[in-house]
Structures are given as structure tokens and as C-alpha cells.
N, C-alpha and C positions, 0 to 999 in steps of 0.2 A: 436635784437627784433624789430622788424616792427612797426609801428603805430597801427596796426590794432590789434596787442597783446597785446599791451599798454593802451589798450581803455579799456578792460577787464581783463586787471590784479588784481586777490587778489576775483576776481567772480566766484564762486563755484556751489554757488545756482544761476538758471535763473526763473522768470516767462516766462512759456508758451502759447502763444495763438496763438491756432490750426486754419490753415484757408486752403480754401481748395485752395490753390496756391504757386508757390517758391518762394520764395527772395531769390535772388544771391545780393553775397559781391557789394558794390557800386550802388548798383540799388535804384533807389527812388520809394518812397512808399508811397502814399497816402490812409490815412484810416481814414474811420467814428466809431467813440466809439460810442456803444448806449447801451450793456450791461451793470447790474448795476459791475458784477465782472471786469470788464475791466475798468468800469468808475476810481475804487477801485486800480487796480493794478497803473493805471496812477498817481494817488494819490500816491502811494507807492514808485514810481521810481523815481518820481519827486526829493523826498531828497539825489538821491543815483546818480546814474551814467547816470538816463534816459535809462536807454535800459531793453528791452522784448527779448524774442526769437519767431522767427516765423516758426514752424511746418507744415509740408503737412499734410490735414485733408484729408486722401483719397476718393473717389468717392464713397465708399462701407462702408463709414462710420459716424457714426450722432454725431451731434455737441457735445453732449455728452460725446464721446467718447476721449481718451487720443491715440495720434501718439504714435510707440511702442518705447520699448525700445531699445536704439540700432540704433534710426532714426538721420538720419542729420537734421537739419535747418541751419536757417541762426540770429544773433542777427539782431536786429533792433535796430536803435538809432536817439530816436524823436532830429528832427531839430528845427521843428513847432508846436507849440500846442496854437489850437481857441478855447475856451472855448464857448459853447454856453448857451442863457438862461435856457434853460430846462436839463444842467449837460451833455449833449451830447457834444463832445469835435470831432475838424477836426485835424487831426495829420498830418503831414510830418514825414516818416521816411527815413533811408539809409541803405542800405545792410552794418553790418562791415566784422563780419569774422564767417565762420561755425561751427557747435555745434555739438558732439553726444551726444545724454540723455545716461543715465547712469544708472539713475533711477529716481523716483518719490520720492519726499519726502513729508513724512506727515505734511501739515500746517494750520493751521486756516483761512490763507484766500480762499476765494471764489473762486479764482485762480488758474492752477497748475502751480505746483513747480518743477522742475526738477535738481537734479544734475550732471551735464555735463561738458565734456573734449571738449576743444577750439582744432583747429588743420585750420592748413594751408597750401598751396602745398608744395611737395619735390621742394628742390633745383633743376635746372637744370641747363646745359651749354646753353649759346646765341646759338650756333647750334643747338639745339635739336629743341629750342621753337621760333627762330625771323623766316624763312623761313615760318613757318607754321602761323605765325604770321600777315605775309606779303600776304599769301594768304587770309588768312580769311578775312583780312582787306579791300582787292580787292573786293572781294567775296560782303561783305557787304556794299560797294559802291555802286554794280550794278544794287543789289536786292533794296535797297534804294533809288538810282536813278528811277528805272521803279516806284515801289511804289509810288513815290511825283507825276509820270508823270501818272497812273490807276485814282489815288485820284483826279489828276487836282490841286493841292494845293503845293504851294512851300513853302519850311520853311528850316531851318536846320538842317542838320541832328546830330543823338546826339553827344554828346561829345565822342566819341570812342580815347583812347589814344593809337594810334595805337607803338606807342615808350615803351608801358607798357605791355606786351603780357597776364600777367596773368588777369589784369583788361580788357584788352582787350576781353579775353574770357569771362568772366564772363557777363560785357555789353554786347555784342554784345550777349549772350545768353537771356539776359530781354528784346533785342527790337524787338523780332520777337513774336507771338502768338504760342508758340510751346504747345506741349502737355505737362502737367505736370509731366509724366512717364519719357519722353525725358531730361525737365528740371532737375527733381531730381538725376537723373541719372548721369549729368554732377553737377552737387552740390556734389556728392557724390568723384567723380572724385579726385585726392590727387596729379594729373601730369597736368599741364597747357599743356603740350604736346598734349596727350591724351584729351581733352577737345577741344584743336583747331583744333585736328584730325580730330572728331566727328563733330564739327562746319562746318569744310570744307566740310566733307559729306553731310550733312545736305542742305546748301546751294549751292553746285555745282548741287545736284538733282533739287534744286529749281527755280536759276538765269534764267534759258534759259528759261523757260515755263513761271513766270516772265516779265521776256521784251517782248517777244512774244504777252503778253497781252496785255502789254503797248502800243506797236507798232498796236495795233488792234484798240484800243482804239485810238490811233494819228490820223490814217486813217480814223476812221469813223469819228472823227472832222472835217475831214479837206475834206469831200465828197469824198474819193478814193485817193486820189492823196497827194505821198508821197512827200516832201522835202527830195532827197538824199544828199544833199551836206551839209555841216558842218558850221555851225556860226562862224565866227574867229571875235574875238574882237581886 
């Protein structure tokens, strides 16, 4: 059993809060509480295991409204929790592991409640998924690289465990700005294959138009005139 089953064992019932975005496994999550139902559920998980589930609240749908049955998410599990004077609370969360609802269960709190089945990808063999692995990894070096060099701003880039192919895909799908059809779609996914498949698509369409920009962007800094030769330290 994995760590990430293990966090949630013996949890049947989940609270839900519907937002209109994904959380993938491993992805960090920063959220402001300011509804009184959410202030409520934080009060409630606090005695228990700290973790919520987080559902896509889709485009065509108001806050209101419950993700349906049958939907993935993702659990959340507070790291961080700032209480502020006025009962508003700053969280840190972490993507654990993904959720289907099941159904909706009738409760008193101000909250929904959902009872859901945990799942995580199929097994696969080191062939099927480090190759693909090894691309993506590349992949999001490059786009990464131009990206720090658009922005002008150096930093590091995330922690991608390029040795871990399924957290691999999972990260590498939180640090781009994709559409959230795109994201859910790969949340849904049950083959890390198949996820870095889609990844590599994703970003081989992107990388070249990417540097291109970046490389536009060097040039007009530097009034026309390119440095072709390479820095060796």
C-alpha cells in the first residue's frame, strides 16, 4: 500500500469544496477560507486527519451547485493553517491522492459530504513509463528555461522528481497554466503512461514557439545583436 493510501485509510465519508480548478496529487495549494461553511469544515477536520476534497466547480456552474456524481477530485491535506483575527484562516494545502464521489450524503453540516472510492494509477513496467518519462522531463526543462529567460527573473525551478515518473507527471501538469478540461482530463487518467503521453503532446506543440519568444525577447535587450557562442564555466 503506498503512503498516499495510507493517509486515507478507514475514510469513507469526504467533505467537499467545489472550486473552480484541479489539484493534482503532490501539488501545493494555497487557499484563503472566508466562507462561514468552510471556516466550519476546518473546525471539523482539524480533530480528524486534516484533509477536505477538492472538486472542479465547472465554468457553467454556480457556487451553489454540487460537481456530479461520478466526478474525480483530488483530497487536500492542510500543511499550514493561519488563523486570522476576523475567523478567516490562510491554508497551505498538498495534492494526496484522487477521489470518485459516489454519492452525496445527507448531513447537518453546512458543508457537502460525499462518499468516495480512493484509486491510484495501474501498475506499469519501467519500459512503458521512464522513456516517456525522460522526455517529458527534457520537455519541461526547455519550456522552463525560455520561461525564466520571457519573465527576465531567475529562480529555481520546481522540484520535478524526474526518477519518480508518476509524480513526475502529475507536477509537471500543476506548473504550466493549462486549461482546466486539459487538467481534469489527465486527473482522470488511471496510466502514468498515458498522462506523459499527453504531457509530451502538450509541450512538444509548445517548447519551439516558447524559446522563439524568448530568443525575441534576448535580442531586443541586447539592440539586435545576438551572443551565438555558449558560456562555459
Amino acid at each position: 500500500m503506498s503512503e498516499e493510501s495510507q493517509k486515507v485509510l478507514g475514510i469513507r465519508h469526504l467533505p467537499i469544496f467545489p472550486l473552480p480548478l484541479v489539484l493534482m496529487p503532490f501539488e501545493i495549494l494555497p487557499l484563503h477560507i472566508f466562507e462561514d461553511r468552510y471556516k466550519k469544515m476546518l473546525e471539523d477536520i482539524a480533530v480528524d486527519k486534516n484533509m477536505f476534497g477538492i472538486s472542479l466547480l465547472e465554468a457553467d456552474q454556480e457556487v451553489a451547485d454540487k460537481p456530479k456524481a461520478g466526478s474525480t477530485g483530488c483530497v487536500a491535506e492542510i500543511r499550514e493553517s493561519h488563523l486570522l483575527e476576523d475567523g478567516r484562516s490562510n491554508i497551505l494545502t498538498t495534492g494526496v491522492i484522487r477521489y470518485r464521489i459516489e454519492r452525496y450524503i445527507e448531513s447537518p453540516d453546512p458543508y457537502l459530504v460525499a462518499e468516495v472510492e480512493f484509486f491510484e494509477d495501474e501498475e506499469e513496467t519501467a519500459t512503458d513509463v521512464e522513456p516517456l518519462a525522460d522526455e517529458v522531463f527534457e520537455l519541461f526543462k526547455r519550456v522552463a528555461e525560455a520561461a525564466h529567460k520571457i519573465s527576465g527573473q531567475q529562480g529555481d525551478f520546481p522540484e520535478i522528481p524526474k526518477a519518480e515518473p508518476e509524480q513526475l507527471s502529475f507536477l509537471v501538469s500543476a506548473a504550466f497554466n493549462l486549461d482546466n478540461t486539459i487538467k481534469y482530463r489527465m486527473l482522470e487518467m488511471r496510466r502514468t503512461s498515458e498522462r506523459l503521453s499527453h504531457l509530451k503532446d502538450v509541450l512538444s506543440k509548445s517548447v519551439d514557439q516558447v524559446e522563439e519568444t524568448a530568443k525575441i525577447n534576448r535580442v531586443s535587450r541586447t539592440n539586435g545583436h545576438v551572443n551565438k557562442k555558449i558560456d562555459i564555466d
